[in-house]
C-alpha positions as CSV (number, residue, x, y, z in Angstrom):
1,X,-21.1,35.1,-0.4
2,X,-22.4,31.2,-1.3
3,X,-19.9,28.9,-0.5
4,X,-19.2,26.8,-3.5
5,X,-19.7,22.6,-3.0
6,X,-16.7,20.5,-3.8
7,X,-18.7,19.5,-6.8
8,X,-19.1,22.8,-8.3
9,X,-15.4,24.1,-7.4
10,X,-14.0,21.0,-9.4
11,X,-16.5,21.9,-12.4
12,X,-16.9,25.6,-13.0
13,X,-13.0,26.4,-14.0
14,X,-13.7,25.1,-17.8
15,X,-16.6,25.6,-20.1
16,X,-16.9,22.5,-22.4
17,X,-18.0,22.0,-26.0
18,X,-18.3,18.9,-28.1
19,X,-16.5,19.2,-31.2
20,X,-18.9,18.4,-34.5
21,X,-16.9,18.4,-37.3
22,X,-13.4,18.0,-38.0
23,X,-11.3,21.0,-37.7
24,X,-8.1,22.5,-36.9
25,X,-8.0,23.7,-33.0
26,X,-7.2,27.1,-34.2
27,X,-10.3,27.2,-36.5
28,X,-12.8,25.5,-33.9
29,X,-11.7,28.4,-31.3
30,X,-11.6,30.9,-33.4
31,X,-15.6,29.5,-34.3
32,X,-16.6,29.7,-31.1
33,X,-14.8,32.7,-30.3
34,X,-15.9,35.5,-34.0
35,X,-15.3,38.5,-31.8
36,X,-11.3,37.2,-30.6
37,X,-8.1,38.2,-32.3
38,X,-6.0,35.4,-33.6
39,X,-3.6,37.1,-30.6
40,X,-5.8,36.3,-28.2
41,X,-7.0,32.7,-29.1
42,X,-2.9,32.0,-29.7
43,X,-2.5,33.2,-26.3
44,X,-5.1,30.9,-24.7
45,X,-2.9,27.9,-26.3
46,X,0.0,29.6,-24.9
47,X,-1.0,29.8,-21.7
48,X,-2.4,26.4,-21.1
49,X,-6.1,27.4,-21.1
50,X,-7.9,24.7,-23.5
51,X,-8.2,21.1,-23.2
52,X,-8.8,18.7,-25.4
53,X,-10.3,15.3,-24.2
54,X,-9.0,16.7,-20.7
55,X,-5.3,17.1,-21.7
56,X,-3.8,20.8,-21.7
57,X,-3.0,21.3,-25.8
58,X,-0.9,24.0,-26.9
59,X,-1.2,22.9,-31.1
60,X,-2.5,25.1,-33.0
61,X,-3.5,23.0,-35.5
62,X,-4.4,19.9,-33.3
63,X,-6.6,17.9,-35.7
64,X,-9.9,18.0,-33.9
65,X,-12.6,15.0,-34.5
66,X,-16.6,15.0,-34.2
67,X,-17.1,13.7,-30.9
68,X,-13.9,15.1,-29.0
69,X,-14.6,17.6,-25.9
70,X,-12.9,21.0,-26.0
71,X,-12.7,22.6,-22.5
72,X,-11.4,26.2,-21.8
73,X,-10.7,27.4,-19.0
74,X,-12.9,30.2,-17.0
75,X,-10.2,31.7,-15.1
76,X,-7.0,34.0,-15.8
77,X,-4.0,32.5,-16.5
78,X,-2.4,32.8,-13.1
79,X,0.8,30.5,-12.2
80,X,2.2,28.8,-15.1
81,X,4.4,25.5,-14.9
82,X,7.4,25.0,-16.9
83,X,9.9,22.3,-16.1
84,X,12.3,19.7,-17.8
85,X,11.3,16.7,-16.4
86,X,7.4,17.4,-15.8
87,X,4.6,18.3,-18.2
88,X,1.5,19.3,-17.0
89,X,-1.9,17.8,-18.5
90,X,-4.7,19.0,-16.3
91,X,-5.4,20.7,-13.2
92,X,-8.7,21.3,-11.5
93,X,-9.3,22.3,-7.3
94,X,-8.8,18.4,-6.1
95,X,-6.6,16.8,-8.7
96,X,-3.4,17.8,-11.2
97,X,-2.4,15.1,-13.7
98,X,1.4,15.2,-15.0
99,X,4.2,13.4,-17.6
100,X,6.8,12.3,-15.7
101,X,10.2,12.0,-17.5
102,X,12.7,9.3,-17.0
103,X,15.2,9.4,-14.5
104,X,12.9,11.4,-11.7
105,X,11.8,10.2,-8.6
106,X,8.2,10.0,-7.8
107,X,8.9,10.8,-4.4
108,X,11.9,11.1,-1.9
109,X,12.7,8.3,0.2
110,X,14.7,8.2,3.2
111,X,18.1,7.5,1.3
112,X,17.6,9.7,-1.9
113,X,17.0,13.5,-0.9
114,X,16.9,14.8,-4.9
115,X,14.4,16.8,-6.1
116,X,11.1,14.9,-6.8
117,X,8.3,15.0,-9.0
118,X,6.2,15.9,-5.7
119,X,8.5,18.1,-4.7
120,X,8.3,19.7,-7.9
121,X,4.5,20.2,-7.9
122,X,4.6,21.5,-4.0
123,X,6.5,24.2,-5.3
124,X,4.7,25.5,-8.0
125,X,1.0,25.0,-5.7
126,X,2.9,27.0,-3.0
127,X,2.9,30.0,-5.5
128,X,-0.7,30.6,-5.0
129,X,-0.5,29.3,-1.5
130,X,1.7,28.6,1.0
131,X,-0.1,26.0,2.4
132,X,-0.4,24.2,-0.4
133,X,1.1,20.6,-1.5
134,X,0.7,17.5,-4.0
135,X,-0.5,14.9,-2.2
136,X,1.0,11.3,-3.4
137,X,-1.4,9.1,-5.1
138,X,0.7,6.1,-7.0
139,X,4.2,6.1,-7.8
140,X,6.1,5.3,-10.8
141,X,9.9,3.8,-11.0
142,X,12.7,6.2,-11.1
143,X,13.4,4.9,-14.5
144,X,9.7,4.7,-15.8
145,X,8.4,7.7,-17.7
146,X,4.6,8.4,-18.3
147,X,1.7,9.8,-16.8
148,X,1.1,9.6,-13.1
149,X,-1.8,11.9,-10.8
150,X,-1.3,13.8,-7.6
151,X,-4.1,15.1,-5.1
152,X,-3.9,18.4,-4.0
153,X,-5.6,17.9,-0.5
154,X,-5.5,15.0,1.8
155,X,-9.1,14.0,1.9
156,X,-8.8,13.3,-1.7
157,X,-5.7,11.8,-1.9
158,X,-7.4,9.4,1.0
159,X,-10.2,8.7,-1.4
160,X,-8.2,7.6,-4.8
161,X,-5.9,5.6,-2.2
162,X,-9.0,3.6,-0.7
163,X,-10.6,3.7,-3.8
164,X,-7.9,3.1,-6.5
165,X,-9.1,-0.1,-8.0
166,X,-12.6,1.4,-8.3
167,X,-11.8,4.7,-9.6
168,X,-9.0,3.8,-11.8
169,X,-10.5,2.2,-15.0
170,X,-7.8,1.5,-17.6
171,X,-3.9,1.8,-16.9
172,X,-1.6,0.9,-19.6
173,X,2.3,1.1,-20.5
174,X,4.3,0.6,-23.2
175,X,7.7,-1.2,-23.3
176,X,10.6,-2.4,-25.5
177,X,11.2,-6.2,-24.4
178,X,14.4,-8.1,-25.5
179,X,14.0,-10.9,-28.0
180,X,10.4,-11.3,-30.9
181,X,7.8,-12.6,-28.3
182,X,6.3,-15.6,-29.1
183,X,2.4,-15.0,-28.4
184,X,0.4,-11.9,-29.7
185,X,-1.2,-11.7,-26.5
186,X,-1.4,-13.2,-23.0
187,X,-1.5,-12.6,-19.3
188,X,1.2,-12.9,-16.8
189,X,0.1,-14.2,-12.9
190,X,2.5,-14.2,-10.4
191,X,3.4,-13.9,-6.2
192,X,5.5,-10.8,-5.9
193,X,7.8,-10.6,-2.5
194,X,9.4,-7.6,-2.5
195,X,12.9,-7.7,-1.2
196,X,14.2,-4.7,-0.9
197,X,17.0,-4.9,-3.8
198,X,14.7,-6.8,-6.2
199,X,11.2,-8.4,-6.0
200,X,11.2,-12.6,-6.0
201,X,8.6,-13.9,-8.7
202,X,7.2,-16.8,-7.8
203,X,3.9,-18.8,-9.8
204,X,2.9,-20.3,-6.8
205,X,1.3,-18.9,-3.5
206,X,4.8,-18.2,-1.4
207,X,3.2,-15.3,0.9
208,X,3.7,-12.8,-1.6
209,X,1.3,-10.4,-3.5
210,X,-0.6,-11.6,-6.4
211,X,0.1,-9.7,-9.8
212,X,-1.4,-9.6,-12.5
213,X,-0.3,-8.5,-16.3
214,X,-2.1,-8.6,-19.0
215,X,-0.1,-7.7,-22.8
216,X,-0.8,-7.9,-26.5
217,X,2.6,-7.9,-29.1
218,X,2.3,-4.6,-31.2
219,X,5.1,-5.1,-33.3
220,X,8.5,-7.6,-33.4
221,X,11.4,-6.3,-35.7
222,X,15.4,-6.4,-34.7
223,X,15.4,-8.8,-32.0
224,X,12.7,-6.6,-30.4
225,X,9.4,-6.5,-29.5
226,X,7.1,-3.6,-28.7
227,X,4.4,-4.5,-25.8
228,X,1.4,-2.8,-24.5
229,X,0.6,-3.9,-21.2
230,X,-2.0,-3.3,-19.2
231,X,-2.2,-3.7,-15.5
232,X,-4.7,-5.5,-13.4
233,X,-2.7,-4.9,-10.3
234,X,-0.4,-2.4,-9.4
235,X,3.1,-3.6,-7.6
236,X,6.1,-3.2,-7.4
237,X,8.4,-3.6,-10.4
238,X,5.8,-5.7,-12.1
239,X,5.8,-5.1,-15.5
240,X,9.9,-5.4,-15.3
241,X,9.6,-8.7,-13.3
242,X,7.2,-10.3,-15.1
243,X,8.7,-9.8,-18.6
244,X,11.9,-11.3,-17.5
245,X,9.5,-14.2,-16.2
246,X,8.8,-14.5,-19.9
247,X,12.0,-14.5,-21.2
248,X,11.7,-11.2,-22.7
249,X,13.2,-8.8,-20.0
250,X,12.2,-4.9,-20.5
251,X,15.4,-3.6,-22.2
252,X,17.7,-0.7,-20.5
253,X,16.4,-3.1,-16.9
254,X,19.7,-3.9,-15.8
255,X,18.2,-5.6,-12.2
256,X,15.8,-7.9,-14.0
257,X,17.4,-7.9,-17.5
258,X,20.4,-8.0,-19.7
259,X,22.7,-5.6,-18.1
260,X,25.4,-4.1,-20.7
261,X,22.4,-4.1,-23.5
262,X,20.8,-0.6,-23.3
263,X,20.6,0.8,-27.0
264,X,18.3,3.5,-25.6
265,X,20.1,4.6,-22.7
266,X,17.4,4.6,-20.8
267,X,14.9,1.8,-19.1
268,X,12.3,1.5,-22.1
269,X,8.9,1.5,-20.3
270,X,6.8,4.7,-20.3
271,X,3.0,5.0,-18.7
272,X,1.1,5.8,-21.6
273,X,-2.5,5.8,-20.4
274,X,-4.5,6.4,-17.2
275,X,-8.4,6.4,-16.5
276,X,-10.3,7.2,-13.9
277,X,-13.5,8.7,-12.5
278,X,-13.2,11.9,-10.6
279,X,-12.6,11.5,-7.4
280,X,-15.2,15.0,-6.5
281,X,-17.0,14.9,-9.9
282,X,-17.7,10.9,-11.2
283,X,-16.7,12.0,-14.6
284,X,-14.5,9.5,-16.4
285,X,-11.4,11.3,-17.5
286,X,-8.8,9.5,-19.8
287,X,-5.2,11.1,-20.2
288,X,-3.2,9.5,-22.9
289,X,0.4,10.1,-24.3
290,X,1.9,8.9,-27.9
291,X,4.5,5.9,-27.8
292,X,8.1,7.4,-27.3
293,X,9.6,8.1,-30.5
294,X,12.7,6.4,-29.7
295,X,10.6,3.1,-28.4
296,X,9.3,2.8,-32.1
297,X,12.5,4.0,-33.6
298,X,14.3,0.2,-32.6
299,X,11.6,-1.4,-34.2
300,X,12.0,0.2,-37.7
301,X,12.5,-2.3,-40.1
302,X,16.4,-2.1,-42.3
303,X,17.0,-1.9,-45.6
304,X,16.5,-5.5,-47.2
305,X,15.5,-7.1,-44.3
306,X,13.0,-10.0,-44.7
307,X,9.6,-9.8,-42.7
308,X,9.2,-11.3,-39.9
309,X,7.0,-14.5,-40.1
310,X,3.6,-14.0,-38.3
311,X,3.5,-15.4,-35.6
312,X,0.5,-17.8,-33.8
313,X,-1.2,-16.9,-30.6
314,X,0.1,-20.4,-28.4
């Protein structure tokens, strides 16, 4: 039997299609698909079998747009993954993409022995094989929700490590910030020194790490301001440390922020975008989430409240 290359055993589990015109999800499979039941294409969603723009959809009526790629899977629906605090997103021989909720380690350390998001995953790769294991790539904060990738075999996992900044494309979050921020958009630049119980800002060269933030305002209403920030660098705390360098601390952050003032009850900063070219494949992938509902909720406007003047970019 021919021994399948890496290339081909990352690429042959979906057969992809390019969406034309705009449909319903239901109606495009069931188009591609005359001779299926409506049983039978539900049970495709059901089971986690089609992608849209490489993220596992289960919506029927997901409103489908010319230009989107529909992927569905070749194989049986074998192991299936259900559990509160991850959703899975995509899964192919090298890599598995998830939605971390907040509150859930990344990964133990040596003083918290919980359950983990990579302990999670281990466990539900082990089904198929008890050799298996997620493979850490990045972390996110306990606190931090949002998207974060796994390898599933330590040659890969040692290529997205070497290879992060080249391979990773586009990483973005969103946060809630105390306080209407004064500039529309900007970029923060900063030594980090991590020490231990907090991480020491500092703008000048101190021996720390250089950081990088780059964030545009999306909205200001309440005494709140909703940020999209985009890294350039990727340590420690630094989206929480360098929004309290602005005066604007991420809100629920009781180490860097206001302590008692946590309307959400919950640190308000969620990964909401990751790209990246396959580590096997070169393909650009992008996985993206909607804003938290309860992010945007603080920032709706009440009842005979008087716009917020515009502000200017400084």
């Amino acid at each position: 039997m021919e021994k399948k290359t890496p290339l081909a055993r990352a690429k042959t589990r979906y057969t992809d299609y390019t969406v034309r015109e705009e449909m319903e999800l239901m109606d495009y499979l069931a188009k591609l698909m005359p001779e299926a039941s409506r049983t039978k294409l539900k049970s495709l969603l059901s089971k986690r079998l089609v992608l849209v723009n490489n993220t596992i959809t289960t919506q029927y009526n997901y409103l489908l747009k010319p230009g989107m790629k529909v992927q569905i899977s070749r194989a049986k629906a074998g192991k299936e993954f259900h559990n509160k605090y991850l959703k899975l997103l995509y899964e192919d021989a090298y890599i598995i993409v998830v939605e971390k909720k907040e509150g859930l380690l990344s990964v133990k350390t040596d003083r918290e022995k919980e359950r983990t998001a990579w302990s999670f995953l281990t466990e539900y790769l082990q089904k198929s094989d008890r050799r298996a294991q997620a493979y850490v790539v990045h972390r996110l904060d306990r606190d931090t929700s949002g998207i974060m990738m796994f390898a599933k075999d330590e040659k890969t996992q040692n290529t997205l490590r070497d290879n992060w900044h080249d391979i990773v494309f586009d990483r973005r979050y969103v946060a809630v910030v105390n306080g209407e921020m004064e500039r529309d958009a900007g970029s923060v630049k900063s030594w980090l020194t991590d020490k231990k119980l907090y991480v020491k800002s500092s703008p000048v060269d101190d021996g720390g790490q250089f950081a990088v933030t780059h964030y545009r305002t999306i909205k200001r209403a309440n005494g709140y301001s909703l940020m999209e920030l985009k890294l350039e660098t990727g340590r420690k705390n630094q989206i929480r440390v360098h929004m309290a360098d602005l005066g604007h601390p991420v809100i629920g952050d009781g180490r860097y922020g206001i302590e008692d003032q946590n309307p959400l009850g919950r640190l308000a900063l969620h990964a909401f975008k990751l790209c990246f070219y396959h580590p096997v494949t070169r393909e650009p992938m992008t996985f993206e989430t909607p804003y938290p509902t309860d992010f945007k909720r603080l920032l709706v406007k009440k009842e005979n409240q008087s716009p917020t003047p515009k502000r200017s970019e400084q």
